[in-house]
C-alpha positions in Angstrom: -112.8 72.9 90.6 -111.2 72.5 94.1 -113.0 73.8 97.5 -111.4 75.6 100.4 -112.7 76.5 103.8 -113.2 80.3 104.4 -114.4 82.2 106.6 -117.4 84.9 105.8 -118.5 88.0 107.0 -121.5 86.2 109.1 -121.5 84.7 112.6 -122.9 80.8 113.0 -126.0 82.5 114.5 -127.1 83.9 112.1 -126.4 81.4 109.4 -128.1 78.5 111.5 -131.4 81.2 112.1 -131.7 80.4 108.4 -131.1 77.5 107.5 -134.1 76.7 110.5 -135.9 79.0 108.5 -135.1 77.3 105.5 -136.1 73.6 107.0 -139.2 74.4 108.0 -140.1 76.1 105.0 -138.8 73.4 102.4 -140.0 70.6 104.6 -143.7 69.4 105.6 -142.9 68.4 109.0 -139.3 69.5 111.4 -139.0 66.9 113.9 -135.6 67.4 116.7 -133.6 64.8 117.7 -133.5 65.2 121.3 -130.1 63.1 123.3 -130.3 65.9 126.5 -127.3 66.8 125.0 -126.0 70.8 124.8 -126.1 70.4 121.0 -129.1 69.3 120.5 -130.4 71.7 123.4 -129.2 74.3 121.2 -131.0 72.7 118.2 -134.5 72.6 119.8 -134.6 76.5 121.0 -133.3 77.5 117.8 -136.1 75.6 116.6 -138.4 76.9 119.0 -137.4 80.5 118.1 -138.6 79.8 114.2 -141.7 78.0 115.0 -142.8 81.0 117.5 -141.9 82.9 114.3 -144.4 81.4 112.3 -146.8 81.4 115.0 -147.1 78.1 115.4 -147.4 76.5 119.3 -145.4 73.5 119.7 -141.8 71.5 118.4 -141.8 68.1 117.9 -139.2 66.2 119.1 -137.9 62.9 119.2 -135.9 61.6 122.2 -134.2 57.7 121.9 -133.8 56.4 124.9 -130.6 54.2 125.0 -131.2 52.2 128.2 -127.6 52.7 129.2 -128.4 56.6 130.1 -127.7 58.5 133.9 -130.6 59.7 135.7 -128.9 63.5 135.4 -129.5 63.2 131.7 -132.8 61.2 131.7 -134.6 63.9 134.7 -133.2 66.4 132.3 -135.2 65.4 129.3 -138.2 64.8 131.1 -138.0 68.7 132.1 -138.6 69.7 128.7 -141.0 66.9 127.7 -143.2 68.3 130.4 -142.8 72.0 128.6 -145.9 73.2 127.1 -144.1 73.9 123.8 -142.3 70.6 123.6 -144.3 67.5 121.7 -141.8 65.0 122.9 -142.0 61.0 121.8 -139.7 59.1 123.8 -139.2 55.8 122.4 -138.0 52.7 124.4 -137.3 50.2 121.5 -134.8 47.5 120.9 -131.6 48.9 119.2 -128.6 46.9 118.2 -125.4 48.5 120.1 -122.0 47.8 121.0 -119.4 47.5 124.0 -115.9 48.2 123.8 -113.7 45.9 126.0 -109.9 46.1 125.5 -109.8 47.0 122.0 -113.0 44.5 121.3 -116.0 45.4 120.2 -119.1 43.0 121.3 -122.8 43.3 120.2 -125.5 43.7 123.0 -129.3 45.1 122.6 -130.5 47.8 124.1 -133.7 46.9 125.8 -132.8 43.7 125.5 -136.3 41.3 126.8 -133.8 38.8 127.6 -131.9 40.0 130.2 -132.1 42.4 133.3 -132.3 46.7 132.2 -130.3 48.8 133.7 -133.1 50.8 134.6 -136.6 50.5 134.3 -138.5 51.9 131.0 -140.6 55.2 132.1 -143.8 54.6 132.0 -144.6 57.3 129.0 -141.9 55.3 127.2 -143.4 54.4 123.8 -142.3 50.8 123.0 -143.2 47.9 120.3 -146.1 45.8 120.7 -145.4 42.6 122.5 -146.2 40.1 119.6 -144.1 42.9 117.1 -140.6 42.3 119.1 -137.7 43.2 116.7 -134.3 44.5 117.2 -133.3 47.1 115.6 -130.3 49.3 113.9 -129.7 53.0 113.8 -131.5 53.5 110.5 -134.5 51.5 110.4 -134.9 52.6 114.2 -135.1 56.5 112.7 -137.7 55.6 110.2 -139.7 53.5 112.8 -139.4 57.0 114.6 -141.0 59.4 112.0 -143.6 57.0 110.4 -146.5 58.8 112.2 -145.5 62.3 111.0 -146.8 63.6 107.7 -145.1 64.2 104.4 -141.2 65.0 104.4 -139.4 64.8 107.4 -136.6 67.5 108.4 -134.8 65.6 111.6 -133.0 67.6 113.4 -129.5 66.8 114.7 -127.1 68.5 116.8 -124.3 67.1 114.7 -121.1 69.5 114.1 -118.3 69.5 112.3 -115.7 70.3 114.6 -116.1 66.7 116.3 -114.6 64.8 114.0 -112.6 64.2 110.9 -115.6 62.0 109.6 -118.7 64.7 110.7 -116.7 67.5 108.9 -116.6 65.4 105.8 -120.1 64.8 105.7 -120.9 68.7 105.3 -118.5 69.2 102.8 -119.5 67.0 100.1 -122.5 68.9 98.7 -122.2 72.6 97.3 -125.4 73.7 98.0 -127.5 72.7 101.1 -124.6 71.0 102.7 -126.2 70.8 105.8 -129.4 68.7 104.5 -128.0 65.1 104.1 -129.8 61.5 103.2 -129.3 58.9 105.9 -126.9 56.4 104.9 -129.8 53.6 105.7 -132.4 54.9 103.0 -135.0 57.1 105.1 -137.2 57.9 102.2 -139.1 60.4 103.4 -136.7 62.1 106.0 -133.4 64.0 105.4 -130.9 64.2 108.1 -130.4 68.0 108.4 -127.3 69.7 110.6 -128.0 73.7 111.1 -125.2 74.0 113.8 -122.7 71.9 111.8 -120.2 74.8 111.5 -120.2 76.1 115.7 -117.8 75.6 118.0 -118.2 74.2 121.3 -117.7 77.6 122.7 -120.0 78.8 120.2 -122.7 76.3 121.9 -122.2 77.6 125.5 -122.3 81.8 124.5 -125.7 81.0 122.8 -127.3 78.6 126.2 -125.1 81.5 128.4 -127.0 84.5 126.8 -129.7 83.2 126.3 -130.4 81.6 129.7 -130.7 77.8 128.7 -129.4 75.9 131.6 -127.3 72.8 130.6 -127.8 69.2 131.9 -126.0 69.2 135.2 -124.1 66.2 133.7 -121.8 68.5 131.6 -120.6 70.0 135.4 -119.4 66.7 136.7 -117.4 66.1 133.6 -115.7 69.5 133.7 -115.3 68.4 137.3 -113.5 65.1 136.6 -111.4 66.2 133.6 -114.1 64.3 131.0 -115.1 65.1 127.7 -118.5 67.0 127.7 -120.7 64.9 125.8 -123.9 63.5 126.3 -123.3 59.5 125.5 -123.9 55.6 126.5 -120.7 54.4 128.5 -120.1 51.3 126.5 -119.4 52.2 123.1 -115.5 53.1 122.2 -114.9 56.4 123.0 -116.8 56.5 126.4 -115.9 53.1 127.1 -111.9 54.3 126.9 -112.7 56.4 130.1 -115.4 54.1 131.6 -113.2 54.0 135.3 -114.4 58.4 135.0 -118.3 56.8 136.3 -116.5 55.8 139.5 -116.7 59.6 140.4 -119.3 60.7 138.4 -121.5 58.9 139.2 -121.0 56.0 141.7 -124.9 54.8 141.4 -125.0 54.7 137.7 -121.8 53.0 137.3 -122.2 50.1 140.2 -126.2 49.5 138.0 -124.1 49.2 134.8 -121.5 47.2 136.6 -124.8 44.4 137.7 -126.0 44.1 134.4 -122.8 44.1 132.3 -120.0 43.0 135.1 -117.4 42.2 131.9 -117.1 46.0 132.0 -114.6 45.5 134.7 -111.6 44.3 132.9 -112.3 47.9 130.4 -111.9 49.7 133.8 -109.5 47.7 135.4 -107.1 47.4 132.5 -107.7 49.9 130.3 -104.7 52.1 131.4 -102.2 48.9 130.5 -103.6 48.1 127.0 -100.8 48.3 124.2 -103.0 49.2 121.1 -99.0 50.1 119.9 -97.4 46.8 120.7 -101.0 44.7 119.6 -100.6 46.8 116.0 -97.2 45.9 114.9 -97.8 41.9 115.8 -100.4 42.1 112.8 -98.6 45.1 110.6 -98.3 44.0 107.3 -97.5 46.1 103.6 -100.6 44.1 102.1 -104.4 44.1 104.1 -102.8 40.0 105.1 -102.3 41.0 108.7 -105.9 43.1 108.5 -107.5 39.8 107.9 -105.3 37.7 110.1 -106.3 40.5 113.4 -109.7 39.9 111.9 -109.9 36.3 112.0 -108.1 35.9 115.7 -109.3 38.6 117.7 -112.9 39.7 116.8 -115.0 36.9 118.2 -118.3 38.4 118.0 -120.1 37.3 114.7 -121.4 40.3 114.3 -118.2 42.4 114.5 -116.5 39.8 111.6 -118.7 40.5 109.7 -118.8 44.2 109.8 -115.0 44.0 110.1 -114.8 41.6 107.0 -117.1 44.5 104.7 -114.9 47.3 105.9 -111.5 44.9 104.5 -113.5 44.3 101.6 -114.4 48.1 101.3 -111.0 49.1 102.0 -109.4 46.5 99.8 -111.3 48.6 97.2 -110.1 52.2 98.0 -107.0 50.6 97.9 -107.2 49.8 94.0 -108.0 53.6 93.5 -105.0 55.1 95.9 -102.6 52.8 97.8 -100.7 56.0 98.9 -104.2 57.2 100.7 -104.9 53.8 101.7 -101.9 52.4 103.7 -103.3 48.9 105.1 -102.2 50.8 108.6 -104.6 52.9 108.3 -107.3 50.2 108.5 -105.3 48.1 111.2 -105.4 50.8 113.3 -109.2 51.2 112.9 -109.5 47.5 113.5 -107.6 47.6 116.6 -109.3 50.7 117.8 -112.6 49.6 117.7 -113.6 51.8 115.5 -114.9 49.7 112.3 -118.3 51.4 111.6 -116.8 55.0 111.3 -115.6 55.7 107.3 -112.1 55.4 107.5 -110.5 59.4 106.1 -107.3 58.7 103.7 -103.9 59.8 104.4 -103.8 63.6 103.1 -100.4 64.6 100.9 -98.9 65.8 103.9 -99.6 62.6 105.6 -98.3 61.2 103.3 -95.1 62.5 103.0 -94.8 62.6 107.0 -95.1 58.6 106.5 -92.8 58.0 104.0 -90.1 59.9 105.5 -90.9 58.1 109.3 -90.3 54.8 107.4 -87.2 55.9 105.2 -85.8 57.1 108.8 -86.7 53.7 110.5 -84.9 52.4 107.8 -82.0 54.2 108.1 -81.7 53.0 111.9 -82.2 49.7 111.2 -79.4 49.7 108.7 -76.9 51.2 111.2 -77.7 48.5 113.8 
């Protein structure tokens, strides 16, 4: 049976009041992912408002701390760890990340022992043991996280929908608890749960406007300078695409990101001349051949070949199933934008159609020169 989006006779309110309700009644322990971000702001007093409802006295929440974060949002945190409410673990761990330079993505750590920070760990910054030193990723770093709370884990995220392509797709592939999700890396005990997956981002700033929640001051200086309002590190793609913004934004921040990672120049220097356009159609191929070839000359890092080289193989795959849905364009592009760890969404009919006439009209032109 095929599925449709509709809308029903409820506001997002409402439904995410419940599905709270829900989490902390199907779960032994609710733990919220804290970034200082408005979403996740809005995730912790909803949360709030359902513990006070079961008259309990305290949330717990988890904040990461990325290294590569502003003072704005880090002074902003530590407001609400210092809440009575609020039992806040801020963890200072090696994590395995990535900066974008000119269409490249290169590995770095994140707390990195080996070279200078970019600012100093607090000093209630929970970190691993010195003879225990490991880096590492996104998923073992969440179950590192939770292995002190008790039985199953609800973790909180201020994840929604309207984002992306990719975070709508992850709430629409179950029928029944579609917010409530098992983390790609295995968290055996913890489920990933999303109970403000379907808001808007005006949606976000009625609820902190009516209900008095003051926003990280961050999200003003963004508005300010014409930026995207979202709490995030300024190296990976997206942020990294408008890196030269933390020139205004905030000058001390981005000359202390500047000492520590100076190849961050040539992204803000020469961002605004990069041809992803004219780099694409050097390597555009029918086949995934020019895929590999891009792979194999411009992705240095070992690290990113190999990630690169299991999304060809991946894609090489989905490509067996539907090669209408699966143009090797869509994965050059990907490639080229940096953006090799997201799960690459297939060409809808319409898409498809829209392509197939573009290159029947391209071909027409060509014929008549």
């Amino acid at each position: 049976m095929s599925r449709f989006k509709k809308f029903i006779e409820v506001d997002v309110l409402t439904e995410s009041r419940k599905r709270m309700s829900h989490l902390y009644g199907v779960f032994d322990t609710v733990v919220v992912c804290f970034s200082g971000g408005k979403d996740s702001l809005v995730c912790l007093h909803l949360a709030w408002e359902e513990a006070q409802r079961r008259g309990q006295t305290e949330v717990n929440v988890i904040f990461r701390d990325e290294e590569l974060i502003p003072n704005s949002v880090i002074d902003f945190v530590d407001g609400y760890r210092r809440r009575p409410w609020i039992n806040l673990k801020w963890y200072c761990v090696p994590l395995q990340s990535e900066k974008f330079i000119l269409g490249k993505r290169i590995s770095y750590v994140q707390w990195d022992r080996d070279r200078q920070w970019v600012r100093e760990k607090p000093a209630w910054g929970i970190e691993q043991p010195a003879d225990q030193y490991r880096v590492m990723n996104q998923y073992n770093c969440d179950e590192y996280m939770t292995r002190d709370y008790k039985g199953s884990v609800a973790l909180i995220t201020g994840i929604r929908a309207a984002e992306s392509l990719v975070r709508y797709r992850s709430v629409v592939n179950k029928l029944n608890e579609n917010y409530i999700c098992k983390a790609e890396g295995g968290l055996s005990r913890s489920r990933l749960c999303k109970p403000i997956f379907d808001w808007s981002e005006g949606d976000i700033f009625k609820y902190l406007g009516e209900s008095g929640i003051a926003w990280c001051n961050l999200y003003d200086a963004q508005h300010i300078t014409g930026n995207n309002l979202r709490v995030s590190t300024p190296l990976h793609a997206e942020s990294a695409k408008r890196f030269s913004q933390w020139r205004k934004q905030d000058p001390d921040f981005y000359q202390r990101v500047i000492d520590v990672f100076p190849e961050m120049l040539v992204q803000d220097r020469y961002w605004g001349d990069y041809d992803a356009s004219a780099i694409r159609l050097e390597y555009e191929t029918d086949d995934l051949s020019g895929c590999r070839r891009y792979i194999n000359e411009q992705i240095e890092d070992p690290k990113q070949k190999q990630a690169a080289l299991k999304r060809l193989r991946e894609f090489k795959m989905l490509r067996l199933r539907d090669t209408e849905a699966y143009p090797s364009e869509l994965l050059l592009r990907a490639l080229v934008r940096g953006s090799i760890k997201r799960k690459i969404i297939p060409l809808n009919k319409d898409q498809q159609k829209a392509r197939h006439a573009k290159a029947k009209a391209k071909a027409g032109t060509s014929a008549g020169a």
